[in-house]
C-alpha positions in Angstrom: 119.1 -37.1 173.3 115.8 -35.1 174.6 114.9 -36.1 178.3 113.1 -39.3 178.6 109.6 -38.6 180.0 108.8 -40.3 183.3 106.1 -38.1 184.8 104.0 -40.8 186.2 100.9 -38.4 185.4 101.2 -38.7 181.9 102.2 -42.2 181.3 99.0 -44.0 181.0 96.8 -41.2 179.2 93.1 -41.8 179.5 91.0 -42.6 176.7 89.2 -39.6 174.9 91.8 -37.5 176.4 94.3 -35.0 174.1 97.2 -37.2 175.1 95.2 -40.1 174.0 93.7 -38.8 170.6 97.2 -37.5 169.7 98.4 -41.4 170.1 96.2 -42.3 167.9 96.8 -40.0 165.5 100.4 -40.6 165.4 102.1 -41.6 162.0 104.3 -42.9 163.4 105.5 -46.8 161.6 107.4 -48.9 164.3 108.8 -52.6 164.9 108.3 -54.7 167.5 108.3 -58.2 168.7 105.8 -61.0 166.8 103.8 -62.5 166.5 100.5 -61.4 165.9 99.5 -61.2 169.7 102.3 -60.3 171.9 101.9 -57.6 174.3 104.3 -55.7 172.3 102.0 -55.9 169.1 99.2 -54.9 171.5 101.0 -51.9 172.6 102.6 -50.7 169.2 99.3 -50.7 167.6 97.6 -48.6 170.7 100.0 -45.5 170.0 101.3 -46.2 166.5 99.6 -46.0 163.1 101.5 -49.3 162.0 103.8 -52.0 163.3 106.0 -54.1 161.5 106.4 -57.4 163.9 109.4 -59.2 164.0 111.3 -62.8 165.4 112.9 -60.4 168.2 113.9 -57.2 169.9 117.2 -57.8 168.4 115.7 -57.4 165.1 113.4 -54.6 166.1 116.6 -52.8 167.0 118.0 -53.5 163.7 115.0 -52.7 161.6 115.7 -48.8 163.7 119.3 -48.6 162.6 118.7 -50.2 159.3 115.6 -48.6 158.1 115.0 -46.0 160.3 111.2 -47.5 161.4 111.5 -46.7 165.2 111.7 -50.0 167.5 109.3 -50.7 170.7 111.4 -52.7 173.2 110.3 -54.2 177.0 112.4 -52.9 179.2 112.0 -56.5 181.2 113.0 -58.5 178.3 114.6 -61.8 178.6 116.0 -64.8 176.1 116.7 -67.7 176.7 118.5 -70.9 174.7 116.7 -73.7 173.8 116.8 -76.0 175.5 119.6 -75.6 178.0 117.2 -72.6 179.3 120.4 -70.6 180.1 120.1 -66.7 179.6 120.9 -65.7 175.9 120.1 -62.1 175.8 118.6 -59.3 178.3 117.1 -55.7 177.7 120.4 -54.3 179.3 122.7 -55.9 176.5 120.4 -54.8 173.9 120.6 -51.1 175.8 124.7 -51.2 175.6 125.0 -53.3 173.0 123.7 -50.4 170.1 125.1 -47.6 172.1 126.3 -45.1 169.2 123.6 -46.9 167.1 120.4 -46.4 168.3 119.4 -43.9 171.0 116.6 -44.1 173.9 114.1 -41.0 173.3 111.0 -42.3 175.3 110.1 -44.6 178.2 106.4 -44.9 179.4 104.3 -47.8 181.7 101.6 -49.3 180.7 99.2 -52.2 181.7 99.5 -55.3 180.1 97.2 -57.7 178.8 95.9 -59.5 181.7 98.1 -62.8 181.6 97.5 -66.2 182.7 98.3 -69.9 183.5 96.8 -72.1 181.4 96.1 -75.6 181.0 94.8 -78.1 178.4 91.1 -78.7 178.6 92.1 -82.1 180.6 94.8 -81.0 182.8 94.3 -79.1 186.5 98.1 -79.5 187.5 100.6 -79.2 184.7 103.9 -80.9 185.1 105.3 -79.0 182.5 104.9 -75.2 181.4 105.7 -73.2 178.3 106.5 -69.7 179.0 108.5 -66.6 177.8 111.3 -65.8 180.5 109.8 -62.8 181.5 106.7 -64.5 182.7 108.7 -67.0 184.6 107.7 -64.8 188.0 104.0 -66.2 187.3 105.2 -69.8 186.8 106.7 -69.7 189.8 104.0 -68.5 192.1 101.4 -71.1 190.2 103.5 -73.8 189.6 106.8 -74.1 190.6 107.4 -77.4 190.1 106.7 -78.1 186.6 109.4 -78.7 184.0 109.7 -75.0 182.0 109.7 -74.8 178.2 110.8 -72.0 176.9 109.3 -69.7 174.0 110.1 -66.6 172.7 106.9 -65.1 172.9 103.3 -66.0 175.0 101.4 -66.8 171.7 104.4 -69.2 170.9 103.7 -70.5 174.7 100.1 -71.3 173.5 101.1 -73.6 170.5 103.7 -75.8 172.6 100.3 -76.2 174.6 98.1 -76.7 171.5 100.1 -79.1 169.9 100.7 -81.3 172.6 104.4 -80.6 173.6 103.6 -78.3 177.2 100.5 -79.1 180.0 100.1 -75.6 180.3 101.7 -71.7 179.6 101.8 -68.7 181.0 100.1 -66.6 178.4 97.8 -63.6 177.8 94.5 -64.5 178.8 92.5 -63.5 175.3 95.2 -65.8 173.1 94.5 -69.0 176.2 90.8 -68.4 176.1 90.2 -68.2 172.3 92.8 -71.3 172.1 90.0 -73.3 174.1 92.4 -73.3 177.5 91.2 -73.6 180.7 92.7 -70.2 182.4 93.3 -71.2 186.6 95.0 -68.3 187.6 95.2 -64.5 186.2 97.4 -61.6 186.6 97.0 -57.8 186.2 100.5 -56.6 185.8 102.3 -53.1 183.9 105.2 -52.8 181.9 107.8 -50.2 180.8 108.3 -49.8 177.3 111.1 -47.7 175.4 111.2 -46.5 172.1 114.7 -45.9 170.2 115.3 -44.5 167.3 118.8 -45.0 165.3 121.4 -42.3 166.2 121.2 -39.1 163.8 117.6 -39.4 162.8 116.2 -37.1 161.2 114.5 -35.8 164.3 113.4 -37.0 167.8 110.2 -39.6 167.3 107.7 -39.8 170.1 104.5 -42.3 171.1 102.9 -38.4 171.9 102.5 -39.3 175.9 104.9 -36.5 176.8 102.5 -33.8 175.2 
């Protein structure tokens, strides 16, 4: 396994730079988590050429020791069962959980999409949120006294709101807005991504931010 690149310099190239163009130019074919949407999609497509979306990480990582198409994990991933809301599943189990299957060969930062609560058009104090457990840090600081539904993804935190079932969701601001939602409070935050190929590829793969 190649060192994983960490030199804060390089993690967040800017655009029109040689870092940049040679993300963009990478031929890279990766999977990711779905739907159309996520911050994963939105990241996969920014340094791959394609990205094949899919239910969960878990299946990312099997599509890379399956197929061989390179998966794009969040390094603060978190699952949780419906409805009990209990933790199903973590980026650290994924991690040990295909050791000897699928190595780590990059980690970079990046911004997210900016990400939101949001309401129904009617509602200024929701009594009950739909979320993806990794946004649950939002929820708490905006409302932490609704009831939580959890989704496994923010578009999926959208619907439950769109379909009556949630008040409101923590969700990425452009999927809130464009589902007519009234956004009360936003966030600007990063996250680290890995990339993993399967063990014994046919040579390292790389998102190009290491040069």
């Amino acid at each position: 396994m190649r060192p994983l690149n960490t030199t804060s310099p390089r993690l967040n190239p800017p655009p029109g730079s040689a870092i940049h163009r040679h993300v963009r130019r990478s031929r890279l074919v990766v999977a990711t988590l779905g739907p159309t949407g996520t911050d994963a999609h939105a990241e996969a497509s920014r340094r791959f050429r394609a990205v094949r979306l899919t239910d969960s990480f878990e299946q990312a990582m099997q599509a890379a020791v399956r197929d061989g198409t390179p998966a794009v994990v969040a390094a603060g991933f978190v699952e949780r069962d419906h409805p009990t809301g209990e933790v199903s599943d973590l980026w650290v189990n994924l991690h040990f959980r295909y050791t000897g299957k699928a190595e780590l060969v990059e980690v970079w930062q990046a911004p997210t999409k900016p990400i939101c609560l949001a309401t129904a058009p009617t509602v200024r104090h929701p009594r009950t949120i739909a979320l993806h457990p990794a946004t649950a840090t939002f929820a708490d600081r905006t409302a932490p006294d609704a009831e939580r539904r959890w989704t496994n993804a923010k578009p999926l935190a959208v619907r439950e709101v769109i379909e009556g079932r949630a008040d409101g969701c923590v969700a990425s601001t452009d999927l809130a807005r464009r589902a007519g939602l009234t956004v009360l409070e936003e966030f600007r935050p990063t996250m680290v991504w890995c990339l993993y190929q399967a063990v014994n590829a046919d040579g390292p793969v790389s998102s190009g931010i290491s040069g």
